[in-house]
Structure formats: structure tokens, C-alpha cells
N, C-alpha and C positions, 0 to 999 in steps of 0.2 A: 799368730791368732790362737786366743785358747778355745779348748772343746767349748766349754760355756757358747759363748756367740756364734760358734761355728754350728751348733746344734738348734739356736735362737734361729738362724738365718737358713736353717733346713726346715726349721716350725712355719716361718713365716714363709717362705716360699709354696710350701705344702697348704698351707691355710689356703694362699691366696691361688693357687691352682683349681684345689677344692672349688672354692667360691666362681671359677671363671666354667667350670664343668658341669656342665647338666641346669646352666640357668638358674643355679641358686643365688647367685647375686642380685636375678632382677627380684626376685621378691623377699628375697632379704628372712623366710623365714613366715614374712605375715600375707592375708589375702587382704586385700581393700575392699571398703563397702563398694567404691566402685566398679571394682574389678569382678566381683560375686554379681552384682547387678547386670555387667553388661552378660557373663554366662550364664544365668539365669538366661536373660533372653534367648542369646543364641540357642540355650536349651530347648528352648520351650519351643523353640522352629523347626530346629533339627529334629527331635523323637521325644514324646511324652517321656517314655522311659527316663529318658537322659534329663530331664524336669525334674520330674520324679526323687531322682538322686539327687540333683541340687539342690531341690525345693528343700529335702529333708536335712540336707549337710547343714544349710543355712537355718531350717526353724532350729537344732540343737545349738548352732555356734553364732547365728548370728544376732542385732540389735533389733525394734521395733520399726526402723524406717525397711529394712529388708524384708522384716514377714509382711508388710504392705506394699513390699514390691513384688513378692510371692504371690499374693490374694492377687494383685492385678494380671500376672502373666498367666495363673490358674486360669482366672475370666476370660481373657484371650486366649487360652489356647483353647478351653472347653469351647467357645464357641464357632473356633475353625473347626475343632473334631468335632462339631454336630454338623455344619454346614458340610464337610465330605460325605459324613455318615448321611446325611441325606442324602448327597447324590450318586452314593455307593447304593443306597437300595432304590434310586431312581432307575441306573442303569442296571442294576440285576431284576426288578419288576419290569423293566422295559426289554430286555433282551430276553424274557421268555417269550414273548411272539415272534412268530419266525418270519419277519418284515421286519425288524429293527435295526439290522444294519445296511448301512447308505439313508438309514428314513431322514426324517427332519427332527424326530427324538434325538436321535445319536449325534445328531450336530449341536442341538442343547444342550445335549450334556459334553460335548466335548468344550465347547461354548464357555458355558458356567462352570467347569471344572479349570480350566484356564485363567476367567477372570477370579476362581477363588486362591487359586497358588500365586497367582500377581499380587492379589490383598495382602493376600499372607504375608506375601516377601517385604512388602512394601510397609505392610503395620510393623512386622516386627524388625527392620532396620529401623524404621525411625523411632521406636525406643532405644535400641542400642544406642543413633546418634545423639539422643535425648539424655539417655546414661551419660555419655563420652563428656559429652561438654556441660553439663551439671556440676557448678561447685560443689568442693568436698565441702562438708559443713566443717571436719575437723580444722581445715589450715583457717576458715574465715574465723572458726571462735578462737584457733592461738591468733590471730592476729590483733582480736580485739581485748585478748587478757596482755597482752604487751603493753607494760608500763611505760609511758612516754618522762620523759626527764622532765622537771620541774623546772624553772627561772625563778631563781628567787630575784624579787627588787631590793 
């Protein structure tokens, strides 16, 4: 065996170790629009913060169907963080009188602070399941730039 191939067959073992280490295979390098789409959501569930970053990764690197997936999770999420932010100065204007706890307030708010984390959970899975199973648009237009063969008569 000469050095030649014996060095080939150290490159190539080393490449493909590289590749099987730390998940660089699954993405091979690129992010997918859908992929960016479904963290996007999970972001925007998880912590504004963590939105925030993605939102911004995405307006610099990504296409126009993503910043209108941005605008939308923005909308969604500003409007869970108002609906707490209401009920965060419900129960602090409620819990200065000293009869607020056991009352029939603090059952409301325990109440509506529960059915808003169920929304919550519940709106933003079902975008992500709406991301997941959403055609790429990339494979449907290679499939329709694929030349089909002619018959000639």
C-alpha cells in the first residue's frame, strides 16, 4: 500500500468521523426555512429574549416568507405578554389589600393565569405543527422545473 492512499484513507476516515461528531451531518452546514420557522416559534414560547435573537438572526440571513413569519410570532407573542402583563398588575393592585389572599380575586387570577399558559402552550404548538408539516416550496418548484422526456411519433 503506498503513503498516497494510506494518507487518502486517514483523510477520509477523519472527514467522516468529523461529520458523525457534534451533529454536523444533520445539517450538513445550512439552516432550512423550515427549520428557522419552527425555532422561531419555540422561541417566541420559551422567552422574548430568545425571539429577540432569532427574530434578528433571521431579519439579516433570512428570505421574505420568514420576515412574515417573524411579523406573525411578534403579534403572538406581544399579545400573550400583554394578557400576563395584565394579570401581573391585577394581582399586585389586588394583593395590596390585606383580604386578598383565600378571596375570590385570587382564585381569578389563579383561574385566568392558567387558562392563559394553556393558550399559550396550545397556540404556539399548533404553529410549530403547522411549520412541521407545511410543504417546502423549494422541493415542490424542483419538482415542477424537472424536464419530463418527450415521445417523439
Amino acid at each position: 500500500m503506498s503513503k498516497e492512499c494510506y494518507d487518502n484513507d486517514i483523510l477520509n476516515t477523519a472527514n467522516n468521523t468529523s461529520r458523525l461528531i457534534g451533529g454536523y451531518s444533520m445539517f450538513k452546514g445550512k439552516w432550512t426555512e423550515k427549520l428557522t420557522n419552527v425555532l422561531l416559534w419555540v422561541g417566541g414560547y420559551v422567552n422574548f429574549i430568545a425571539f429577540a435573537l432569532l427574530g434578528g438572526y433571521i431579519i439579516v440571513k433570512g428570505n421574505d416568507n420568514q420576515k412574515l413569519t417573524i411579523k406573525k410570532v411578534f403579534i403572538i407573542v406581544l399579545l400573550f405578554l400583554g394578557a400576563t402583563a395584565i394579570m401581573e398588575l391585577f394581582y399586585n393592585f389586588a394583593s395590596m389589600s390585606g383580604d386578598y389572599y383565600g378571596s375570590f380575586a385570587q382564585d381569578i387570577y389563579s383561574i385566568m393565569t392558567k387558562i392563559i399558559n394553556i393558550a399559550k402552550i396550545g397556540v404556539f404548538a399548533t404553529f410549530v405543527v403547522l411549520e412541521l408539516i407545511k410543504k417546502d416550496k423549494t422541493s415542490a418548484e424542483s419538482m415542477n422545473n424537472i424536464e419530463q422526456p418527450k415521445n417523439d411519433v
